[in-house]
TITIKOL-78772 format. One record per residue: residue number from 1; x, y, z of N, C-alpha, C in turn. Coordinates in Angstrom, 3 decimals, padded with zeros to 6 digits, m for minus. Last residue first. Layout:
N
{pt NUM; {X; Y; Z}; {X; Y; Z}; {X; Y; Z}}
...
END
This chain:
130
{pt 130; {m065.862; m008.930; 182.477}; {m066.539; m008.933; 183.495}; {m067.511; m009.651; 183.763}}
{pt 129; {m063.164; m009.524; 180.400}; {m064.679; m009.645; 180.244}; {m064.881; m009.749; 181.727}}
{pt 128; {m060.444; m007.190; 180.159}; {m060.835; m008.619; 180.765}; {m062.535; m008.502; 181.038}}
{pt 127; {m058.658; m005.933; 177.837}; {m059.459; m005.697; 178.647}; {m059.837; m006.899; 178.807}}
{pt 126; {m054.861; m006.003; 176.855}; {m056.729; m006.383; 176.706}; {m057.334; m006.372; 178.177}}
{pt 125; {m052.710; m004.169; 175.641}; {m053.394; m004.282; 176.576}; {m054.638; m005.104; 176.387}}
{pt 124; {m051.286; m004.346; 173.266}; {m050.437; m004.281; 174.575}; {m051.442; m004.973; 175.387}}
{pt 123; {m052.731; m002.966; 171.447}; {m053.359; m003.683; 171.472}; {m052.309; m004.851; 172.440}}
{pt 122; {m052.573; m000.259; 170.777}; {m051.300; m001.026; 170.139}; {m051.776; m002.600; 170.376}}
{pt 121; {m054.719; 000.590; 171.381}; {m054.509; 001.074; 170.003}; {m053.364; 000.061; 170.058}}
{pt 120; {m054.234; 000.059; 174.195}; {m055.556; m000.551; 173.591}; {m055.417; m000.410; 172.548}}
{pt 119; {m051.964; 002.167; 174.635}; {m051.840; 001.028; 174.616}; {m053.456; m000.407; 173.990}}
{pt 118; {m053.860; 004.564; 174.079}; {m052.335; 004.172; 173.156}; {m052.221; 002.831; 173.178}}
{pt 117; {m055.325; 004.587; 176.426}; {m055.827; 004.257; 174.938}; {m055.222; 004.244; 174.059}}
{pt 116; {m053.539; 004.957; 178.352}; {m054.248; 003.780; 178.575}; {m054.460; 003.334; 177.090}}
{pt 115; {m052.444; 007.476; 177.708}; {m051.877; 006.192; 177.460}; {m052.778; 005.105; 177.600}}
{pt 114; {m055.171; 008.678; 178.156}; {m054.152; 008.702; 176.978}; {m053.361; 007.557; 176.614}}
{pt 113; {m055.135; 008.520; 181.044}; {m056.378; 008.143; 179.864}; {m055.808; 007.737; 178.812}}
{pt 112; {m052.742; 009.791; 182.229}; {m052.807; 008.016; 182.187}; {m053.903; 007.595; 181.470}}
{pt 111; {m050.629; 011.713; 180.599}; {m051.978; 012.069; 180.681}; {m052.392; 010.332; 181.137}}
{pt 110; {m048.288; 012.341; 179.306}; {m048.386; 011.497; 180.240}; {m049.577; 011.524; 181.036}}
{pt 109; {m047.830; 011.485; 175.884}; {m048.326; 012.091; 177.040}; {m048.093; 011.630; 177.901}}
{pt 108; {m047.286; 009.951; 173.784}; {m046.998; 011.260; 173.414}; {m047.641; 012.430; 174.275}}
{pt 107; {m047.409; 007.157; 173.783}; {m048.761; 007.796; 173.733}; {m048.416; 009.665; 173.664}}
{pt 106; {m044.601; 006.421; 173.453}; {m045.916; 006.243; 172.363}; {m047.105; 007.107; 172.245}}
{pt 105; {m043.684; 007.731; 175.829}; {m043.407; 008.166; 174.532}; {m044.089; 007.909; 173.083}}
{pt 104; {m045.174; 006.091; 178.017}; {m045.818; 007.284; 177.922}; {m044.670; 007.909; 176.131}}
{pt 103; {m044.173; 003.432; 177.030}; {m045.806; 003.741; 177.341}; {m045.817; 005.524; 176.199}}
{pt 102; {m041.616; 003.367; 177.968}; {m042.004; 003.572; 176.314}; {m043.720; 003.654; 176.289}}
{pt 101; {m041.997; 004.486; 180.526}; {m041.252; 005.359; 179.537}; {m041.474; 004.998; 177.968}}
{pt 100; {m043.261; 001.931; 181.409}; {m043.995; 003.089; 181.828}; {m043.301; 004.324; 180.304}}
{pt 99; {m040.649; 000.170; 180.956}; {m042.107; 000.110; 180.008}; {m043.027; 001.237; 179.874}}
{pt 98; {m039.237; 001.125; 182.590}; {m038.799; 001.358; 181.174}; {m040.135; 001.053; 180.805}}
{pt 97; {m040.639; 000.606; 184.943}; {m041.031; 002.007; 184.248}; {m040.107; 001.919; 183.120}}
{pt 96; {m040.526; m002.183; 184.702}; {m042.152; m001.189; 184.959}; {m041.703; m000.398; 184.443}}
{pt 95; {m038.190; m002.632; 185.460}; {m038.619; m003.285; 183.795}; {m040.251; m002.677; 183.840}}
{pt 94; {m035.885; m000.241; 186.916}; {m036.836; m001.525; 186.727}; {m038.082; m001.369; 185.608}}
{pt 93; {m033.114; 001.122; 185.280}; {m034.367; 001.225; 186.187}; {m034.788; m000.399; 186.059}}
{pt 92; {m030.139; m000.585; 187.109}; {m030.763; m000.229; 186.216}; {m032.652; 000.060; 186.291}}
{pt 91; {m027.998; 001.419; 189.771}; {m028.896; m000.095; 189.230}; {m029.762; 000.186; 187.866}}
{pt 90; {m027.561; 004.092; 190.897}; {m026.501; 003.014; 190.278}; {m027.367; 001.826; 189.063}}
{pt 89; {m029.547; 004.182; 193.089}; {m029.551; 005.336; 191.689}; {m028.379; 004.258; 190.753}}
{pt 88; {m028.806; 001.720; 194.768}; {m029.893; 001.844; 194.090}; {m030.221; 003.138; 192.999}}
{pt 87; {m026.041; 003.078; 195.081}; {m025.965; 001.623; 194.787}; {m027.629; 001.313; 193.978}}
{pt 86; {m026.519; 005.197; 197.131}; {m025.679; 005.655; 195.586}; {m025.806; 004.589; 194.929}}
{pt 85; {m028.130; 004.953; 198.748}; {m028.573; 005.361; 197.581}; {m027.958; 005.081; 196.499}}
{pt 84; {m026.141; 003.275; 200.339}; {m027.356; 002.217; 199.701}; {m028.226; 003.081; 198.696}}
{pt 83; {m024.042; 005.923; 201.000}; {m024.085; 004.354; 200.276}; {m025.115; 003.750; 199.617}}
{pt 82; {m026.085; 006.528; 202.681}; {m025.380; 007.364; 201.367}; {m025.221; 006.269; 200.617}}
{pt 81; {m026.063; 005.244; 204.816}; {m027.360; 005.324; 203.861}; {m027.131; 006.068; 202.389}}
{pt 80; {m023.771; 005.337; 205.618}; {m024.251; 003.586; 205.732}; {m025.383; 004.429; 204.557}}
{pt 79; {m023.897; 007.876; 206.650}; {m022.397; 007.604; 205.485}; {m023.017; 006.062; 205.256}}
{pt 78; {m025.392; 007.815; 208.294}; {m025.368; 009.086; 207.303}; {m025.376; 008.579; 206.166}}
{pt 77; {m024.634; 006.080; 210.340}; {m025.696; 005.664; 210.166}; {m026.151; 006.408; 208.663}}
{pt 76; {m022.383; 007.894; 211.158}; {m022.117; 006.965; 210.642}; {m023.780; 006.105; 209.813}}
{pt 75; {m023.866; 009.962; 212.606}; {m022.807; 009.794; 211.165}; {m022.657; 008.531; 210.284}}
{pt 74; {m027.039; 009.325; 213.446}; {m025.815; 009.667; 213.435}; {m024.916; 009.373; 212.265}}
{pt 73; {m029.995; 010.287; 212.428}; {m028.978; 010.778; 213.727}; {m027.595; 011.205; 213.991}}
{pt 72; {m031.403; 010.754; 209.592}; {m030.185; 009.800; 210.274}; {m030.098; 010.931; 211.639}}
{pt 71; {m033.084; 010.694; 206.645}; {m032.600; 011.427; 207.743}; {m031.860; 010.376; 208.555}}
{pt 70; {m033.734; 010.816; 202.805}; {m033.338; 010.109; 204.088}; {m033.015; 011.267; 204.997}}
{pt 69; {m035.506; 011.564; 199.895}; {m034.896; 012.150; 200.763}; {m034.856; 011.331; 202.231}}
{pt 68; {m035.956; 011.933; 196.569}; {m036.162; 011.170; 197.848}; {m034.771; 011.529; 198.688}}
{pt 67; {m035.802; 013.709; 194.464}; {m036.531; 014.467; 195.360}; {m036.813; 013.196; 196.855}}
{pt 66; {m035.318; 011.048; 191.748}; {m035.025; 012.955; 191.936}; {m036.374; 013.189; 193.292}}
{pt 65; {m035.330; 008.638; 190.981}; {m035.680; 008.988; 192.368}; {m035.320; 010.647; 192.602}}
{pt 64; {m034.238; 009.164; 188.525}; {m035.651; 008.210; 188.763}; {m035.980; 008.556; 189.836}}
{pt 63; {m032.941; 012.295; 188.219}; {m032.928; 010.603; 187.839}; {m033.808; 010.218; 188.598}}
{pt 62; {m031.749; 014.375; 190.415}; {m032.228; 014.126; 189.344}; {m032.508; 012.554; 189.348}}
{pt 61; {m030.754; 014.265; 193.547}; {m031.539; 015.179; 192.738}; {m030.907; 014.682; 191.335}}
{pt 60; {m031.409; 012.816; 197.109}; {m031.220; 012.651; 195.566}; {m031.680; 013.722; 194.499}}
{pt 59; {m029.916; 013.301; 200.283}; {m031.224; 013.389; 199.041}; {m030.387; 013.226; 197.954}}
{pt 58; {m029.526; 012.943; 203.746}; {m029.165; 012.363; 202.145}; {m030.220; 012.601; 201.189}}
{pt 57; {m028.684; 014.379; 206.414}; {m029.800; 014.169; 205.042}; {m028.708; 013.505; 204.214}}
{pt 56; {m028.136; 014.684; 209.957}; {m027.969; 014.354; 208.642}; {m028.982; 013.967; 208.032}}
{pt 55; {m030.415; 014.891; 212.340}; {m029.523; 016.158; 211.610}; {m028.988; 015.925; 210.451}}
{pt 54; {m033.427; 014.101; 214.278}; {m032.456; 013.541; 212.406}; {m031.486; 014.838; 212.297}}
{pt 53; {m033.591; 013.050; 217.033}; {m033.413; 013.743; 216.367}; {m033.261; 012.903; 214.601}}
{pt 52; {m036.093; 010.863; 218.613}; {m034.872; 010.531; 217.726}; {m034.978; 011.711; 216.969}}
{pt 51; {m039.104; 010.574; 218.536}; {m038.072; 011.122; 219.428}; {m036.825; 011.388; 219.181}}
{pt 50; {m039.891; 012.281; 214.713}; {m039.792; 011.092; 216.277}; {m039.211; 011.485; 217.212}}
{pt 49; {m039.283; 014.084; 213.086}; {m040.698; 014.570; 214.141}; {m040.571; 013.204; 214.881}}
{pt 48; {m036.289; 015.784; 212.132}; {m037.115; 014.773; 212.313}; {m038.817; 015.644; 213.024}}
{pt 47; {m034.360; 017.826; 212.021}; {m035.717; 017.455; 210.856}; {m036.680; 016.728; 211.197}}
{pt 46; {m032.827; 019.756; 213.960}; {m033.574; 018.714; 213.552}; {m034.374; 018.174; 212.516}}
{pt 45; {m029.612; 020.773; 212.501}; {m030.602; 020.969; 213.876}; {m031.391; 019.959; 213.163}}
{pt 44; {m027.044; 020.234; 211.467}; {m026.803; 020.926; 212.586}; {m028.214; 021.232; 213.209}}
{pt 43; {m026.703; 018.446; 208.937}; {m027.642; 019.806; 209.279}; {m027.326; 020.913; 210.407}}
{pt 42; {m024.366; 017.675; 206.968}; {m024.784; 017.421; 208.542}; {m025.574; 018.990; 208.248}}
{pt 41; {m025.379; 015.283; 204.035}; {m024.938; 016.921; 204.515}; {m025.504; 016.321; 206.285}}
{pt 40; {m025.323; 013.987; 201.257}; {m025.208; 013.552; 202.399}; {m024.510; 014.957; 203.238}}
{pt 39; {m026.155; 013.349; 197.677}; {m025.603; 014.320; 198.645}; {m026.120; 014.020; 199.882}}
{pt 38; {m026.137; 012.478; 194.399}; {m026.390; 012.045; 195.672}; {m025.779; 012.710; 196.630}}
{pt 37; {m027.169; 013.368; 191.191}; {m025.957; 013.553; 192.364}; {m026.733; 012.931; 193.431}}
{pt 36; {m026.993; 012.341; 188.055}; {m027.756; 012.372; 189.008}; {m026.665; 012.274; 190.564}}
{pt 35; {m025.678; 012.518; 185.628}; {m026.933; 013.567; 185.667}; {m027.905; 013.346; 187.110}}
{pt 34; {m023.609; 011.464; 185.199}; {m023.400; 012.726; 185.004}; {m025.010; 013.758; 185.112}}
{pt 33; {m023.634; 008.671; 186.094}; {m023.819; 009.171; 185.052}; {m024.052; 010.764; 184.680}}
{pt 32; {m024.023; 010.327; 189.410}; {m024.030; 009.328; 188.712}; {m024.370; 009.870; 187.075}}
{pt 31; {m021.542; 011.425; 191.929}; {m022.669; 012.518; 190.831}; {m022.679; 010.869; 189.804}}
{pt 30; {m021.569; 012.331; 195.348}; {m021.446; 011.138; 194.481}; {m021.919; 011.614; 193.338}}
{pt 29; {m020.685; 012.746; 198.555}; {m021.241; 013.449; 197.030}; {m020.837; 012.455; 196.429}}
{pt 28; {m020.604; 013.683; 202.064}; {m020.791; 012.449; 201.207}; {m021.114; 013.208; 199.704}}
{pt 27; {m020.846; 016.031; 203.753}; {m020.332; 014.261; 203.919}; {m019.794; 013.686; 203.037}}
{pt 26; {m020.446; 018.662; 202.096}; {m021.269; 017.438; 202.897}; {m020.424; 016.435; 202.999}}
{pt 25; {m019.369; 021.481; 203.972}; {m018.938; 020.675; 202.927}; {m019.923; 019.873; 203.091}}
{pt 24; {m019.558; 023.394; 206.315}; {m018.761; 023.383; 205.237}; {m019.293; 022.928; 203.879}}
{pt 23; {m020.105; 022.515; 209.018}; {m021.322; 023.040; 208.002}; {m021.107; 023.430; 206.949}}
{pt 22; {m017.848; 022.382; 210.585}; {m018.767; 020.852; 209.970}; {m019.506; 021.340; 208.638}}
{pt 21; {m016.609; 024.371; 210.542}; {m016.338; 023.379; 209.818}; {m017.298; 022.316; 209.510}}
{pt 20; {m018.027; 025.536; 212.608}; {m018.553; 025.969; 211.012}; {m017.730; 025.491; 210.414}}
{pt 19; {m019.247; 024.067; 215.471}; {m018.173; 024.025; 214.400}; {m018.867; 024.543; 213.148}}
{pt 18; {m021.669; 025.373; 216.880}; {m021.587; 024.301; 216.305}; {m020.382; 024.552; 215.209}}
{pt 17; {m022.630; 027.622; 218.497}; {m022.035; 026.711; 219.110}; {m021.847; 025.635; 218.392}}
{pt 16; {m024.336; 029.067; 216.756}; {m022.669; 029.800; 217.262}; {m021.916; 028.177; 217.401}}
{pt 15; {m026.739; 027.823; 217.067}; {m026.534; 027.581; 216.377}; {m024.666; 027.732; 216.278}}
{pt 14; {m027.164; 026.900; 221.270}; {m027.194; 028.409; 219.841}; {m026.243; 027.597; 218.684}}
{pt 13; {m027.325; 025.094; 222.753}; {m028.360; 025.998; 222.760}; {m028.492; 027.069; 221.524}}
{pt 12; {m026.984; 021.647; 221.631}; {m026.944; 022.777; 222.200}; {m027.798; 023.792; 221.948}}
{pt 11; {m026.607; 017.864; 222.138}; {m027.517; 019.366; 221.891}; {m026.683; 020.186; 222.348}}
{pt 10; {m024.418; 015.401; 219.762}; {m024.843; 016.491; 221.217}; {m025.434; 017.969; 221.507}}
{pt 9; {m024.000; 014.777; 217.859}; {m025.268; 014.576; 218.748}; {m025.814; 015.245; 219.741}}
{pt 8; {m021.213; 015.098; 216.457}; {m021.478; 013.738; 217.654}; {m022.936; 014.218; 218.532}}
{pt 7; {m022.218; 017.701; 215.557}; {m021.562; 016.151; 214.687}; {m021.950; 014.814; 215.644}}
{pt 6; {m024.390; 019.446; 217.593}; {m023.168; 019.066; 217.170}; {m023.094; 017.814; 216.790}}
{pt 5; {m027.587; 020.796; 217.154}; {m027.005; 019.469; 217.712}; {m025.508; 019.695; 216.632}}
{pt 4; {m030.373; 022.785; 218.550}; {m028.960; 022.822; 217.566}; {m028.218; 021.772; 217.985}}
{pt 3; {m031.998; 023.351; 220.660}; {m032.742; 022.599; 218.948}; {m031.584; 022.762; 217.850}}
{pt 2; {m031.698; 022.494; 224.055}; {m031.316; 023.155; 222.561}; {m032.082; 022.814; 221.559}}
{pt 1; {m033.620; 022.960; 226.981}; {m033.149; 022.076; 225.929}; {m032.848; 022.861; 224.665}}
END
């Protein structure tokens, strides 16, 4: 059995054996607001650990989700998940961590003691009698 898989899936035995067109370019690029790219690449061998190879990735680098990372089998399944990043990096953050962000800029850390006691100082927060 190979551990090198061509575009359409199909194993082989030596890396040689895989179009160096494919391994070109990625799939898929998207760059949001100018500070966060989305990228969709064919690997040409496995990532996964299920039965189900993974050769395509999609990861995210910068912005709220900087470092999440998808796998896929197949192409198309690639180009379907590229998509649903580029649409959730797209969206506005959620109303936790803008809060989390003016948290931690008040408290002038991100130390979670710190803030905790920023927010008890702003008085945001009350503690609940036990």
């Amino acid at each position: 059995m190979g551990r090198y898989y061509k575009h359409d899936g199909e194993e082989v035995e030596t890396w040689s054996e895989i179009p160096e067109s494919s391994l070109l370019k990625p799939l898929c690029e998207n760059i949001i607001n100018g500070d966060v790219t989305i990228a969709t690449v064919f690997l040409g061998f496995n990532v996964g650990t299920d039965d189900e190879p993974k050769i395509f990735e999609t990861a995210v680098y910068g912005g709220y989700y900087d470092g999440e990372r998808e796998t896929y089998f197949k192409e198309a399944d690639a180009v379907k998940g590229h998509g649903k990043w580029v649409a959730k990096a797209s969206e506005p953050l959620p109303k936790a961590v803008e809060s989390l962000g003016d948290m931690i800029l008040h408290a002038g850390t991100t130390n979670p003691y710190k803030i905790a006691q920023a927010l008890l100082e702003t008085e945001k927060v009350q503690l609940k009698d036990e």
